[in-house]
N, C-alpha and C positions, 0 to 999 in steps of 0.2 A: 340108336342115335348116330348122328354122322360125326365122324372123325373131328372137323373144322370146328362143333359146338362142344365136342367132347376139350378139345384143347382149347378153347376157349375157359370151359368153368373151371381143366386145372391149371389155366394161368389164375384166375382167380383166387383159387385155391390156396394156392402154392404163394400170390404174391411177387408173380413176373409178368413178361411181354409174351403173346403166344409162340414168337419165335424161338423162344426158349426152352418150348415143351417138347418133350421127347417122348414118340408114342414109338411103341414095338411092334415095327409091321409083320414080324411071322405072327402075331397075337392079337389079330384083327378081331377077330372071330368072336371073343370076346367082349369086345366093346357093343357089338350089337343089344348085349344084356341093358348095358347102362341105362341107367331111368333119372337116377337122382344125385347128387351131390355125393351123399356116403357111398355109392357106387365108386364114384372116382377116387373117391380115398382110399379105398379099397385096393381098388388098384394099383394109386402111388404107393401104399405099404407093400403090394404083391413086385414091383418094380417092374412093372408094363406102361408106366407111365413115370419119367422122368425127369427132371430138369439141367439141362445143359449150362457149361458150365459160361460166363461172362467171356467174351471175346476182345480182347486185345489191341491194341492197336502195335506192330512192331516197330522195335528202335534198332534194330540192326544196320538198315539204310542212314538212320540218323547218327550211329555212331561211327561210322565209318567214314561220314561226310564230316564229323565233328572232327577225325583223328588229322583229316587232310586238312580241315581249316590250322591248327593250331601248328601245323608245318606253316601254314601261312601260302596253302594251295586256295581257291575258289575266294579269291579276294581281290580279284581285280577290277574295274571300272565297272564293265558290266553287271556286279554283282550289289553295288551300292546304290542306296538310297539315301537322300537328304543329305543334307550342306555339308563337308567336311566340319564343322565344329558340332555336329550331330554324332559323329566317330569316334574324336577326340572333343573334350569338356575345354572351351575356352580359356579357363583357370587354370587347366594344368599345364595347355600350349602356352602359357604365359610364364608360370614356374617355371616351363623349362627354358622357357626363356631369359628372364633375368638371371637362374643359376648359372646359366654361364656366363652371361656377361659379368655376371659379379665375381666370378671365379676368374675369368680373363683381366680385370680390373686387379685382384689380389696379383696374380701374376706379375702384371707391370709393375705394381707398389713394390712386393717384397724386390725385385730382381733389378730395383729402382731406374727404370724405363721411364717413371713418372715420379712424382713427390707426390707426400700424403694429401697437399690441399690441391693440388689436382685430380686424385682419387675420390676425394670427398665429394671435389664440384660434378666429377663425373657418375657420382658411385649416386649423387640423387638425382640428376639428369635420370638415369636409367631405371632409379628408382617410379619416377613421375612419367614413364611409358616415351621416352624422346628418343631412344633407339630403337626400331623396327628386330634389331638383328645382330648378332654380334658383328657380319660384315658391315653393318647402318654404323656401328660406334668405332669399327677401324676406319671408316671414311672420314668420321667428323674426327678422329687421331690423326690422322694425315692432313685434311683442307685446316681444322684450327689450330694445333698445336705441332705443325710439319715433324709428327713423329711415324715412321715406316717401319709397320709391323708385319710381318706373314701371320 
């Protein structure tokens, strides 16, 4: 029997792809006997016919490209896709946005730069999205309330 049919019935057999079968080519010779099924099993117990083991795919490349991303190497424009708020979550660019304006708002309060009901009026302005930016809310400090902060 030919090689090709013989690896074919021990994928069969065995429960793999035929590219998985392992025939012993100094022990060709052999295989010309084969006639039937228990012939090949025969075999597989005599170890002329084998099964190779599952192939891999490697991470080596990926973890070496992983160690230079987290230096914050392969991250530049060319490497991006989709919108900036696709990178960063809308919600937290927002977090971090009002934390500090509300942290710059405490600053002026306690170091009294402002009074508390000007804190207040301004502490829900900011709450209600009316400044863009902690610079947006030193602008509207300066044109409404002629106070000059760096």
């Amino acid at each position: 029997m030919r090689a090709d049919k013989i690896a074919r019935m021990a994928a069969d057999i065995l429960g793999v792809g035929e590219s998985r079968v392992w025939i012993d080519s100094k022990r060709l010779g052999e295989l010309e006997e084969v006639v039937s099924k228990n012939d090949i099993r025969r075999l597989i117990d005599e170890g002329i016919i084998k099964v190779e083991p599952k192939k891999g795919n490697s991470r080596v490349r990926w973890k070496v490209r992983h160690e230079q991303r987290k230096k914050g190497r392969r991250r530049g424009y060319g490497k991006r896709k989709g919108k900036a708020s696709a990178r960063l979550d809308p919600k937290e660019a927002w977090m971090h946005r009002i934390r500090k304006i509300r942290r710059f708002l405490r600053y002026l309060r306690d170091h009294e730069v402002i009074d508390r009901r000007t804190y207040r009026e301004l502490y829900r302005k900011a709450k209600g999205g009316e400044f863009e930016s902690l610079r947006d809310l030193k602008t509207h400090l300066r044109d409404r309330y002629g106070i000059e902060v760096r």
